[in-house]
Backbone as numpy.savetxt, mean C-alpha at the origin, in Angstrom:
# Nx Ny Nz CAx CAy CAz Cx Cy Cz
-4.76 -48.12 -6.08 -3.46 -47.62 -5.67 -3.40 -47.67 -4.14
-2.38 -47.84 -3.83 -2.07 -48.69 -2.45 -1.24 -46.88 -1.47
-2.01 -46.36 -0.19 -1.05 -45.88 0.13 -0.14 -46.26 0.47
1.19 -45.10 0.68 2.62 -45.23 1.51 2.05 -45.47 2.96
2.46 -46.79 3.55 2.97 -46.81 5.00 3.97 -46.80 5.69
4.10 -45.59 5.90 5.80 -45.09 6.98 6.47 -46.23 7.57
7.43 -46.18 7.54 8.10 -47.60 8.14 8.72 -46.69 9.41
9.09 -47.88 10.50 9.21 -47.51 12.01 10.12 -46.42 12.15
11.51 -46.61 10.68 12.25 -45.17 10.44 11.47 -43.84 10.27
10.91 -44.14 9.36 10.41 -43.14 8.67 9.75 -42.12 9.82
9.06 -42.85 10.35 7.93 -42.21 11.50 9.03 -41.64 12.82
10.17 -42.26 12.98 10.78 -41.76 14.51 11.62 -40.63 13.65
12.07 -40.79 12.21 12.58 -39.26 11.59 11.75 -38.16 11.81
10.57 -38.62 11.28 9.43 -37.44 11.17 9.59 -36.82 12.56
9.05 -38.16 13.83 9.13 -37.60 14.99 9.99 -36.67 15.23
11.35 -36.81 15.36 12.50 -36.21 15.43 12.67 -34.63 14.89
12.42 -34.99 13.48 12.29 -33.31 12.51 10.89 -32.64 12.93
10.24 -32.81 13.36 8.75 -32.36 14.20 9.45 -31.59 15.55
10.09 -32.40 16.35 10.48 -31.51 17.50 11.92 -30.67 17.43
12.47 -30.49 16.40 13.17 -29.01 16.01 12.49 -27.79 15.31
11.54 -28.19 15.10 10.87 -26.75 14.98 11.08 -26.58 13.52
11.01 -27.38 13.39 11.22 -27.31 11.01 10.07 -26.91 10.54
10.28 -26.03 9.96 8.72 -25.15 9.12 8.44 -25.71 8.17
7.10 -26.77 7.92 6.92 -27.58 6.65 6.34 -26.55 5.79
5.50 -25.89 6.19 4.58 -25.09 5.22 5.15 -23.74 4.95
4.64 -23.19 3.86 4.89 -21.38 4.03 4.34 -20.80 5.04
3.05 -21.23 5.87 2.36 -20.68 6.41 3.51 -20.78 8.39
3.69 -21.58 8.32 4.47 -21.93 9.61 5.88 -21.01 9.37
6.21 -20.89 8.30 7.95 -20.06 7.97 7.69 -18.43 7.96
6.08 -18.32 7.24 5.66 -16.82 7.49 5.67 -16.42 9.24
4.29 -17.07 9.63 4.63 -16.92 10.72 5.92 -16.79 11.75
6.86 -17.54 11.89 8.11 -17.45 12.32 8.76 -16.27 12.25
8.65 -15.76 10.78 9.16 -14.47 10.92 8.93 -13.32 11.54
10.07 -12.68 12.08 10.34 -11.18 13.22 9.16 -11.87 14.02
9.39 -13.65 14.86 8.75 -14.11 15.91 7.27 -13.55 15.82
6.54 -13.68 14.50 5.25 -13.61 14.55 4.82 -12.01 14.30
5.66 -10.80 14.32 5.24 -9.72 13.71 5.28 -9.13 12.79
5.63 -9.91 11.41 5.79 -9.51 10.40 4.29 -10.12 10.01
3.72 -11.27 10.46 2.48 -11.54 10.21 1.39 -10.47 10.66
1.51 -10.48 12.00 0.83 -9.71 12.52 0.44 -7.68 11.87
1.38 -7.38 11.71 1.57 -6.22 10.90 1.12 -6.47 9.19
1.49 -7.59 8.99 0.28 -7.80 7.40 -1.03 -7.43 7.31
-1.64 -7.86 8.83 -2.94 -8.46 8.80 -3.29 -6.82 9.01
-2.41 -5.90 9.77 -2.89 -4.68 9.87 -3.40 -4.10 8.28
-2.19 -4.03 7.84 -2.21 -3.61 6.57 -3.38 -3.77 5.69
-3.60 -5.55 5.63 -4.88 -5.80 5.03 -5.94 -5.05 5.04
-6.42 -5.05 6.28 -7.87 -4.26 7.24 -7.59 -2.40 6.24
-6.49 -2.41 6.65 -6.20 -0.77 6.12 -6.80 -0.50 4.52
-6.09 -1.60 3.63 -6.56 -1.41 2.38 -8.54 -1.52 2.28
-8.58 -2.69 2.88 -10.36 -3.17 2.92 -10.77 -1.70 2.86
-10.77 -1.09 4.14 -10.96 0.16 4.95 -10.65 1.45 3.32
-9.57 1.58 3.39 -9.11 2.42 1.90 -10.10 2.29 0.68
-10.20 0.99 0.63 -10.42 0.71 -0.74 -12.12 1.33 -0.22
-13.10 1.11 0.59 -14.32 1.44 0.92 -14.63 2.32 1.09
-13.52 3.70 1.74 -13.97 4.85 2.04 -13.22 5.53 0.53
-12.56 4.88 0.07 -12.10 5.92 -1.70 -14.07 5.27 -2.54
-14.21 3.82 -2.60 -15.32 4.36 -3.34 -16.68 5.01 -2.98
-16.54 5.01 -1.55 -17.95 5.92 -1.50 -17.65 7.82 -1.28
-16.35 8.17 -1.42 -16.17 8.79 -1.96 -15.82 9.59 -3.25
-15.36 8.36 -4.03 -15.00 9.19 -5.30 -15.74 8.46 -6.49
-16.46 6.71 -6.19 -17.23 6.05 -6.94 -15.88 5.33 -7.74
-16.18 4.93 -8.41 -15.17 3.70 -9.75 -15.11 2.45 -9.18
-14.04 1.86 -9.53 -13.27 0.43 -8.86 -11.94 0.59 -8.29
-12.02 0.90 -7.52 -10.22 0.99 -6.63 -9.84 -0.08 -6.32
-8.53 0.37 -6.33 -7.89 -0.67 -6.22 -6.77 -0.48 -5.36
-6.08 -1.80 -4.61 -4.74 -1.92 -4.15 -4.19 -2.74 -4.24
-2.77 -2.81 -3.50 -1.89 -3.86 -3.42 -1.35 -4.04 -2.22
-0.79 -5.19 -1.88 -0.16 -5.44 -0.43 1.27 -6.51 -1.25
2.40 -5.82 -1.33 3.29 -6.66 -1.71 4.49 -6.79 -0.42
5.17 -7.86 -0.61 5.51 -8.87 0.42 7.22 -9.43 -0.07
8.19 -8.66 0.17 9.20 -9.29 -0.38 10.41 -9.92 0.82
10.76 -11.36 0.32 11.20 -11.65 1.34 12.99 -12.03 0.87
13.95 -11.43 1.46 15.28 -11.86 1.22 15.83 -12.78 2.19
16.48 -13.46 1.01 17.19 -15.15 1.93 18.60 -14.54 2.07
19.59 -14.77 2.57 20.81 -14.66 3.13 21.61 -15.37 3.67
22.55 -16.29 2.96 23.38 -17.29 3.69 24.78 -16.71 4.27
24.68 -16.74 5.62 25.99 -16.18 5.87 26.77 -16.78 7.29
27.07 -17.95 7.39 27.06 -18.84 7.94 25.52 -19.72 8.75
24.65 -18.77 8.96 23.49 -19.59 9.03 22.34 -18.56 8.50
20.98 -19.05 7.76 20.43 -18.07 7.08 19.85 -16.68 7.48
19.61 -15.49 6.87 19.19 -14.43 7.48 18.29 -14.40 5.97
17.10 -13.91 7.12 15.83 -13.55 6.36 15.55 -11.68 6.41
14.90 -11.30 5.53 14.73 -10.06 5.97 13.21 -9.75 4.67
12.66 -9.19 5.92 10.82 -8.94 4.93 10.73 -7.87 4.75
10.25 -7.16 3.91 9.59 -5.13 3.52 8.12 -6.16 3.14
7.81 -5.20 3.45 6.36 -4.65 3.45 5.50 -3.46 2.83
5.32 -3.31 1.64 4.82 -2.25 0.97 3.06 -2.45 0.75
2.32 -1.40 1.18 0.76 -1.05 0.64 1.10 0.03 -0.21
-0.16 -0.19 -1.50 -0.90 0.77 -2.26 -1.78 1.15 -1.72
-2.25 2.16 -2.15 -3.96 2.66 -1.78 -4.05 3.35 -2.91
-5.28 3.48 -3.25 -6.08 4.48 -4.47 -5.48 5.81 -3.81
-5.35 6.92 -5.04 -5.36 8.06 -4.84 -6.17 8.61 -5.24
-6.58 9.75 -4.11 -7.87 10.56 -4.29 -7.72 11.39 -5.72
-8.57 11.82 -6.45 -8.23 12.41 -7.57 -8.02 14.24 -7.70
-7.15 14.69 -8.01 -7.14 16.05 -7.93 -7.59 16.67 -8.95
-8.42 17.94 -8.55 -8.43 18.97 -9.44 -7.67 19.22 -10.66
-7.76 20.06 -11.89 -6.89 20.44 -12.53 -6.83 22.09 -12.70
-6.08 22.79 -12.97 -6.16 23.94 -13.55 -5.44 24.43 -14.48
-6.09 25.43 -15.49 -5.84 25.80 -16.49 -4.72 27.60 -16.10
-3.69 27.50 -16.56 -3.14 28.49 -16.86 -2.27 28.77 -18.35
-1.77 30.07 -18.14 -1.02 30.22 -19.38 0.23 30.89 -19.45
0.61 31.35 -20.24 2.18 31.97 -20.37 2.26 33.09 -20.13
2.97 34.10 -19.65 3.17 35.43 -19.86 4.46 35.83 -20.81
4.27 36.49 -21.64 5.46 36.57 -22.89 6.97 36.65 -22.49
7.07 36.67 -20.59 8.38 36.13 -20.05 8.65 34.91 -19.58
7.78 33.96 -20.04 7.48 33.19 -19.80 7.26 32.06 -18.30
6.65 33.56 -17.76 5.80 32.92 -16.03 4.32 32.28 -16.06
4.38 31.53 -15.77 2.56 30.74 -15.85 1.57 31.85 -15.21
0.26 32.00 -16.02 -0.33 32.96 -14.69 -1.49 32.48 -14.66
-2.49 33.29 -14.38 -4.00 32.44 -14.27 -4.98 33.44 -15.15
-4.31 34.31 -15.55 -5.36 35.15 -16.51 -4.34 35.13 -18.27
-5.25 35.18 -19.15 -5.00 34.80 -20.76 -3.94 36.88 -20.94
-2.73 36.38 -21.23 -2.00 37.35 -21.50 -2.77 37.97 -22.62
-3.44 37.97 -23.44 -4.53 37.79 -24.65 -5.59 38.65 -24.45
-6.50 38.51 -23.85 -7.47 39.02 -23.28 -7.57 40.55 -22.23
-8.58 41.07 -22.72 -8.24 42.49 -22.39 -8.94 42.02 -20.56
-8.10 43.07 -19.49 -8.43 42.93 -18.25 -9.93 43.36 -18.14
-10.64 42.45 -17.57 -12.01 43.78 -17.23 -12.12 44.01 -15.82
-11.32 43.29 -14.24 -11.31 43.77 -13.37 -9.81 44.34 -13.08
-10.01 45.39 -12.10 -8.13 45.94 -11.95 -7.72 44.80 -10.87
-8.40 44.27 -10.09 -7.91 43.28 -8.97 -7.43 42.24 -9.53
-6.24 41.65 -9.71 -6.31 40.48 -10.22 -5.12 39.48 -9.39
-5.35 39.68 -8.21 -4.86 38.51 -6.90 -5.81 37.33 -6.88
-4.93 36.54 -6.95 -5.75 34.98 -7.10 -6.48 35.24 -5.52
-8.20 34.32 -6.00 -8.75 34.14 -5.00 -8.24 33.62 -3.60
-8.93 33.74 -2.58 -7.80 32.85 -1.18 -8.64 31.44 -1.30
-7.35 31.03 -0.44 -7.98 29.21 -0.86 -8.26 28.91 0.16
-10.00 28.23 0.65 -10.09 27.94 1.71 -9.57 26.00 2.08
-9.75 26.33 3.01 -9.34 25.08 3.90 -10.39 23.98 3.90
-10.27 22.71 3.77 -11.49 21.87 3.03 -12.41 21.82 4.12
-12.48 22.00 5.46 -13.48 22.37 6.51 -14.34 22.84 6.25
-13.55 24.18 5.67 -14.46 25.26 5.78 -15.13 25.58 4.16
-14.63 24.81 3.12 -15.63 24.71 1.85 -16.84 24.34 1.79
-17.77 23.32 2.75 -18.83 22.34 3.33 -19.12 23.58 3.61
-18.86 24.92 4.56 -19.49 25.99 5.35 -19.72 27.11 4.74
-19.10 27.37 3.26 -19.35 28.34 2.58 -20.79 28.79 2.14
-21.36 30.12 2.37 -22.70 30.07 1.13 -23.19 31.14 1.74
């Protein structure tokens, strides 16, 4: 199979569409966009998730996960308008749960309406501040 050889047109078109600034690739049209900071602000993002995704598993262990989605709107309105969002995921840390129950007026509480009291104090514990949980003992 024989390549294509550009004929003398072909090549002074190319020339021609080369020096207006025509974006052949995605990678040249990404770039272009918001003049190079919509790229630039990706790449932040990226590093962020890497970063996320490394400090969720050596804190909480599993497989985390994220996303970096990328949506881009076209717009013809006498000449085109582009417009990019930019959304990250990150893992969420996992929370606690707690158990409460009903009171026969039906307010949630933290002691079994059921069960006979055996202390008279019954103000929920104070909640410390996650600093100062590491300092408790």
């Amino acid at each position: 199979m024989t390549e294509h050889q550009p004929t003398p047109a072909e090549i002074k078109d190319h020339e021609q569409e080369m020096n207006t600034g025509a974006l052949h690739t995605f990678e040249d049209f990404f770039r272009s966009l918001e003049d190079g900071q919509l790229s630039a602000d990706c790449a932040v993002k990226i590093r962020g998730i890497f970063q996320g995704l490394t400090n969720h598993l050596l804190d909480h262990g599993g497989k985390p996960s994220a996303s970096l989605t990328i949506k881009i709107d076209v717009k013809l309105d006498g000449q085109f308008e582009v417009k990019a969002t930019v959304t990250d995921k990150l893992p969420v840390a996992p929370r606690g749960k707690s158990s409460l129950w009903q009171t026969p007026s039906g307010y949630p509480t933290v002691a079994n309406p059921k069960q006979m009291h055996m202390f008279a104090d019954r103000r929920p514990r104070a909640v410390l501040e996650p600093a100062a949980r590491g300092s408790v003992g």
